[in-house]
N, C-alpha and C positions, 0 to 999 in steps of 0.2 A: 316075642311077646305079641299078640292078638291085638288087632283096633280095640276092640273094645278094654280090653287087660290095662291099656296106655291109658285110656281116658278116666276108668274106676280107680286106678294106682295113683294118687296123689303125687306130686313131683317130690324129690328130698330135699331140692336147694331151695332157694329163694327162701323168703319170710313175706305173711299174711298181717298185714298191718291193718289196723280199722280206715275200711273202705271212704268212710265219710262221704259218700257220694250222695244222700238223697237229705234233705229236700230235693235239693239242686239238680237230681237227674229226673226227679218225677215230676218236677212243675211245666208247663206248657212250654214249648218253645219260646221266644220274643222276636220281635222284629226291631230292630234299633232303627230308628227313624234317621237320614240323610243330614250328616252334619254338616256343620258350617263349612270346618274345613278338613281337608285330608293330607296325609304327611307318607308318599309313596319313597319309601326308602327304596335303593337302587341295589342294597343286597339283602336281598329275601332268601335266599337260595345258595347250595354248595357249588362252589366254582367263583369264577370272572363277574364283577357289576356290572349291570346292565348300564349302557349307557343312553343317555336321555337326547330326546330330537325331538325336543318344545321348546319354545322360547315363554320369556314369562309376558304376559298378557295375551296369550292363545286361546281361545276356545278350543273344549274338549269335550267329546262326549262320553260317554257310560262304556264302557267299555276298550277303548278307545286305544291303540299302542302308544305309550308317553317317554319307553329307553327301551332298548331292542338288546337284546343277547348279543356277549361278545365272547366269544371261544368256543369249544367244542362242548365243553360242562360250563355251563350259565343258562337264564331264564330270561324272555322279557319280562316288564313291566306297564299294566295296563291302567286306565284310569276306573278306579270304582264310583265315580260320583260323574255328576254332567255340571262345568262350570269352567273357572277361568284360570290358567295356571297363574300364580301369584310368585313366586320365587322359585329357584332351584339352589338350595343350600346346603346347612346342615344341621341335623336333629340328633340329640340324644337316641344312644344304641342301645337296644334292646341287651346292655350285657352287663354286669357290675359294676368294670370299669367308669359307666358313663360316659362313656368317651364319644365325641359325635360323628356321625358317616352320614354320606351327602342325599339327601331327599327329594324330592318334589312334589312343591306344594299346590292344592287345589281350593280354589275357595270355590263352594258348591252352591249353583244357581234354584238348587231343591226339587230340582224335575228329575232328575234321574233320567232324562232322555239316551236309549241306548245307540248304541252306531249302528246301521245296517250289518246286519248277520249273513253268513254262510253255511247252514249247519248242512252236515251228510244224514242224507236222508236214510241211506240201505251203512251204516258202516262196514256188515259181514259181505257188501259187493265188490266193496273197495280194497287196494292192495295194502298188508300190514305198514308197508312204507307209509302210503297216504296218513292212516291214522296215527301214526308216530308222528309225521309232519304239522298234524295239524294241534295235535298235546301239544308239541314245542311250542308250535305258535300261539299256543291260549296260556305260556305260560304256569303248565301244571308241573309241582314239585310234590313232593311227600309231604302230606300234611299231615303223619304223624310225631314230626320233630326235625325228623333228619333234612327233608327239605332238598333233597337228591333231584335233580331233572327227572321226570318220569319218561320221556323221550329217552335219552340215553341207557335208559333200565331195559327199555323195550328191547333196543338192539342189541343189548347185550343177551337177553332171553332168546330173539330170533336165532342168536351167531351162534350162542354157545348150548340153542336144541331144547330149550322148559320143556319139561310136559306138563310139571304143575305150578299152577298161580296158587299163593296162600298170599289169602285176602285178613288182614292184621285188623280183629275188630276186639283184640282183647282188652286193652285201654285198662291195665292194670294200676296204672298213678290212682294213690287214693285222691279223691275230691273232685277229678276230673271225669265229665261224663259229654263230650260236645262229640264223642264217635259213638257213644251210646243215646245220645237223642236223634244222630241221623241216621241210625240202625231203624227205630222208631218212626221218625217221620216221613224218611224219604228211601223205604227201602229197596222196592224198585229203582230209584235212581245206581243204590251200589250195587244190586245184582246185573244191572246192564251197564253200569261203567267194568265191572268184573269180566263179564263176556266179550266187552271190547278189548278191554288190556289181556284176556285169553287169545282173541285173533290178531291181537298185535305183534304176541312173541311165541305164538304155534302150542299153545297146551293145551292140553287136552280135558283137565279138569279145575276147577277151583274147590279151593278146600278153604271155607269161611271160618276159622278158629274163632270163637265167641265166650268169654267168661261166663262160667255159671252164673256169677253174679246179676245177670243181665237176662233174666225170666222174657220182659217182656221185648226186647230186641230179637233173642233167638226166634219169640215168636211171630215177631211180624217177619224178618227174616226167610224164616222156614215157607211163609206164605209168599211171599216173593219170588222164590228159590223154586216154586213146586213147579211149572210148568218149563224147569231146565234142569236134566239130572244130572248135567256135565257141572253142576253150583251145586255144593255140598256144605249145608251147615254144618259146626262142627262143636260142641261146647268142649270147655278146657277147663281144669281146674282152676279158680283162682285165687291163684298164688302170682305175686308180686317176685321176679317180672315177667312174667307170664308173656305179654308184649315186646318182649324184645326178639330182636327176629328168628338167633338163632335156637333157642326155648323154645316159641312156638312151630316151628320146623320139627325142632327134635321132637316136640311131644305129639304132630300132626303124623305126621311122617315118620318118624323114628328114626331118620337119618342125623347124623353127626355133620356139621359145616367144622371144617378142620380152621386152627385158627390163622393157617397162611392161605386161608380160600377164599373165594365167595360163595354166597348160595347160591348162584345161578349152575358153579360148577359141579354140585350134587343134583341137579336138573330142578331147580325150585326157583321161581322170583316170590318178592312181598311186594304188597302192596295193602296199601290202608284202606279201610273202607273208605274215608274220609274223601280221597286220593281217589279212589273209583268214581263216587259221585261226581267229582271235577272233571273226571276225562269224562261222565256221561256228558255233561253241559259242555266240555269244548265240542265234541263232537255231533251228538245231536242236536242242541241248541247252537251253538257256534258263540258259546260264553268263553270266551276268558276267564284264569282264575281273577275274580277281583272282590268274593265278599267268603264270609266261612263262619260258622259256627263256633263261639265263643263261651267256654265257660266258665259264672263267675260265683266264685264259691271263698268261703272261708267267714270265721267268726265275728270279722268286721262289718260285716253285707248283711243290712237289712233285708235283701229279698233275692235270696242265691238261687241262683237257675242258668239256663243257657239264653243266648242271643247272640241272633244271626245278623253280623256286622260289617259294612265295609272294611274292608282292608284299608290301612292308613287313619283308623279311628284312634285319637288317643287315648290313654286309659282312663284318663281321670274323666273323660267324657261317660267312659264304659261305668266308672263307677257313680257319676253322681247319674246314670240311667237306673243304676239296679240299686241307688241308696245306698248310705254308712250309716249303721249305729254309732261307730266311733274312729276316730283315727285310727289305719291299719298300722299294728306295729312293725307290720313284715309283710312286704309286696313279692311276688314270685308271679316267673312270667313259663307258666307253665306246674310241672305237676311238683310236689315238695320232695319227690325224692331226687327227680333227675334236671327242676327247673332251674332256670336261671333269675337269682335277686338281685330285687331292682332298686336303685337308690330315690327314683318318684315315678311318679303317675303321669309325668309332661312325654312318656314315653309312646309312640304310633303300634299299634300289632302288625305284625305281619304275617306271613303264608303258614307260619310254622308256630303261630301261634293258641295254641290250643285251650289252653286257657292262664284267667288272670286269678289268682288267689290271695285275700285281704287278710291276713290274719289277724287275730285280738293277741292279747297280751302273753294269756296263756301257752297257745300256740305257737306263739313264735319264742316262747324261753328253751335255751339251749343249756341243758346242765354243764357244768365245769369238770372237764377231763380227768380221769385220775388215770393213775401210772396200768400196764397190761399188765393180767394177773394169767395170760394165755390157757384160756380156759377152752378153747379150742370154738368159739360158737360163730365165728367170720368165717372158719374154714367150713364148718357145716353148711351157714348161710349161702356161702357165694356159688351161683348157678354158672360161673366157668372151671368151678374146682377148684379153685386156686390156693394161696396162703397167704392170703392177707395178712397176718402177726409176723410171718418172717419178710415180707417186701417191707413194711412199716418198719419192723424194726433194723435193717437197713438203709433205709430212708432216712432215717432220725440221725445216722452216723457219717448221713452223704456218702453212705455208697450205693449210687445209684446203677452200677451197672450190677451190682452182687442182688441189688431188686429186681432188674432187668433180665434177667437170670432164672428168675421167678415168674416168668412171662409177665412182666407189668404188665408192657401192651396189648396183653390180651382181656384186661379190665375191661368193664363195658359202664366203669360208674354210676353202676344203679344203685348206690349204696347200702345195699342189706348189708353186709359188716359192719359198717356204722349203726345201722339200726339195731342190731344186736347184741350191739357192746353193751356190755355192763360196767365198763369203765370211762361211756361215753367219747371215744377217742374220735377223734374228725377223721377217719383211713380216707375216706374219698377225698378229702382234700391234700392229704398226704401224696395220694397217687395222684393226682392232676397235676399237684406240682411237682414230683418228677417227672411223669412224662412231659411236660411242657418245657423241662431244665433237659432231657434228654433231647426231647426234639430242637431246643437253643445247641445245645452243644453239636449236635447233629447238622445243626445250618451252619454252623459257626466251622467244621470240619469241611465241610463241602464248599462254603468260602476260600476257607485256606487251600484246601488242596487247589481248587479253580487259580486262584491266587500263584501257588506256586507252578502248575502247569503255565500260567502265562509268563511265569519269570523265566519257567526254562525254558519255552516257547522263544520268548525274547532273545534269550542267552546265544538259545542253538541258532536262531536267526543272524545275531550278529557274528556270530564264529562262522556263518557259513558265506555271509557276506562278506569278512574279514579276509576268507579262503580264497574268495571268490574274485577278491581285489589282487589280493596276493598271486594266485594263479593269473590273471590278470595280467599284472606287471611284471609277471616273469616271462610270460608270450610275448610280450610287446618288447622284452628285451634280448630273449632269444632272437626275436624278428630284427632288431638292429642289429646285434652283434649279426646274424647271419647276410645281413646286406651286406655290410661291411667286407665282412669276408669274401663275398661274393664280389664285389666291386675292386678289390685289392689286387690281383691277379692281371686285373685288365691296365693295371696302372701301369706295373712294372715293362709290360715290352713299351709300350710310347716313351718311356723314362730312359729304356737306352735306344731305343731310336734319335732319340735327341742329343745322348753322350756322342754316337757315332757319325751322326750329322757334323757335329763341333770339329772330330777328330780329321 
């Protein structure tokens, strides 16, 4: 099939839900004004917490390192405000549970005074080392969700040979548009954060995948893009999940990511537009990640749009900025098909926070399940192939490896099966909670077997010691009895030398 054949050809999987994205993508950007206070969670990021090297009543400034990376996948943590650390505790987590993980807090003196910068002035002079080093250091992750080190992506593109970077500016979540207003406002920023994260990891082209839906991003875009033909705008159908990474690969490219691979190993990295603009600012400016574009949408919000926030802004801060018509019935921290719900608003955004959605009543009603009448419309929907109707319907019986069998884990929980049930059935929560009872059972094995390697570990230690004593005290009596013997011989002539003496 032909470039262009792919891009006219509509995709077969996925499901096109109502985009709901505008107002709230067409109204101007915002600037949220410098809160009081800030709440820098210490895992923003895939891997190891950052750990923190402030004490509480420190001055800090804008920018500032406030918990430095620990391990090989981890990120620091910078200060998005200029003030005085007040605590280092713990804040409600960005995740259902509400469960709290440990923060640090800023109360903000209102100046925003940044720290002295270092930016690279030529980046295309400097070694791809260098500008990997210095991502790591400003703390850049994926800020399309995933929230990956963008550092370690790199070296993995260098080791394992990219030739193409695909720049992910599909942003297929309805409602969500904070990668479609930086397409818009700062497009030059991700066409040379693109060019950087190209000589980062050796490729040779980028391939900008962009939703139709998005007229005037491709347009400014394309205008960014013209005086570099190695940056290739790219429109995509849009079809929900069009942004997931191995979809927009397959449909850019037409290459297939196997599902025991990565993409890097078909020669392709992603990276977010979003994620581009950041490595522009570590590298050219010598920013930190510490503020991001925030979208606040949903039937609750008097005045739905985007704003550009510090990182560590609470939400409920975010909300009484952009106004409630009414109590949200339904907070989502992030996009409704793949976000995660929130039990309040007293919760901080972080890195991977793309946006905050308020629903009204309507919106958030979930009709009542009725039994599968397997009409086949999960298996059409879902963009891994899969069967949904037979993992679920093993699921329901607890047999989770006869699901697993069915490549659960090759799920990517974007829920179009759910969306297209007509029976309403929850399948997406069905499969998170097996793979989540898999991967328990799975810790739970590697426990025991650990467990039992140290008993026999143990066992064979003390049998060898035991041997060891043994052989031991059989030496040491060999070695008597052999004096003995040895010494006996000599006895007997002096014994009759003294009989004959007598005689």
């Amino acid at each position: 099939m032909g470039f262009l054949d792919r891009f006219l050809k509509a995709p077969s999987w996925g499901v096109h839900p109502e985009d709901h994205k505008r107002p709230a993508a067409d109204a101007p950007l915002r600037l949220f004004p410098s809160p009081e206070r800030v709440f820098m969670p210490l895992s923003q990021h895939v891997g190891g917490a950052a750990r923190p090297i402030v004490l509480v009543g420190q001055k800090v400034l804008k920018g500032q390192l406030i918990a430095e990376a620990q391990g090989n996948i981890s990120a620091p943590i910078h200060a998005p405000v200029s003030g005085t650390i007040s605590a280092v505790g713990e804040v409600t987590a960005p995740h259902p549970s509400g469960l709290p993980f440990k923060a640090i807090t800023i109360e903000s003196d209102g100046q925003d005074r940044w720290i002295e910068t270092d930016p690279l002035a030529d980046p295309f002079a400097a070694t791809p080392e260098e500008v990997a080093r210095r991502s790591a250091l400003a703390g850049v992750v994926g800020l399309g969700g995933a929230t990956f080190p963008s550092a370690v992506k790199f070296a993995l593109g260098k080791r394992l040979k990219v030739g193409t970077l695909i720049v992910n500016g599909g942003e297929c979540e309805p409602y969500l548009s904070s990668d479609d207003r930086i397409m818009r406002d700062f497009p030059e920023q991700v066409v040379d954060g693109a060019r950087i994260v190209m000589h980062a990891i050796g490729a040779s082209e980028a391939l900008v995948g962009i939703e139709d839906n998005k007229p005037e991003a491709i347009a400014a875009m394309r205008k960014a893009a013209e005086p570099y033909p190695e940056v290739k705008i790219r429109p995509v159908p849009a079809r929900y999940p069009m942004g997931s990474d191995k979809q927009l690969i397959q449909t850019l490219t037409g290459k297939e990511v196997p599902s025991d691979a990565r993409a890097a190993e078909v020669g392709v990295l992603v990276h977010n537009v979003s994620t581009c603009a950041a490595v522009h600012k570590a590298i050219r400016l010598g920013h930190p990640l510490v503020e991001r574009i925030v979208t606040l949408n949903g039937g609750a919000i008097a005045t739905p749009g985007n704003v550009y926030a510090p990182l560590g802004t609470m939400i409920s801060d975010l909300l009484a900025f952009v106004g409630l018509k009414e109590a949200p019935s339904r907070l989502i921290l992030g996009g409704p098909m793949m976000g995660t719900p929130l039990l309040h608003d007293r919760i901080p955004i972080v890195k991977g926070a793309s946006g905050i959605l308020a629903f009204d009543a309507a919106e958030a009603f979930v009709p009542e399940a009725g039994p599968c009448i397997r009409c086949g419309n999960c298996t059409k929907a879902c963009p891994m192939g899969l069967l949904p109707l037979e993992m679920a319907a093993r699921i329901r019986v607890g047999d989770l490896e006869g699901a697993e069998a069915y490549a659960l884990q090759d799920c990517i929980s974007c829920g179009c099966c759910a969306y297209v049930c007509p029976s309403h059935i929850p399948l997406v929560q069905y499969f998170s909670h097996a793979k989540g009872e898999l991967t328990n059972a799975e810790r739970t094995k590697l426990r025991t077997d650990a467990t039992k390697r140290l008993a026999e570990a143990k066992t064979a230690r003390i049998e060898r010691e035991n041997r060891e004593k043994a052989e031991a005290a059989a030496r040491r009596k060999a070695e008597r009895e052999a004096a003995k013997a040895a010494a006996a011989p000599a006895a007997t002539p002096v014994a009759e030398q003294t009989q004959g003496a007598s005689a």
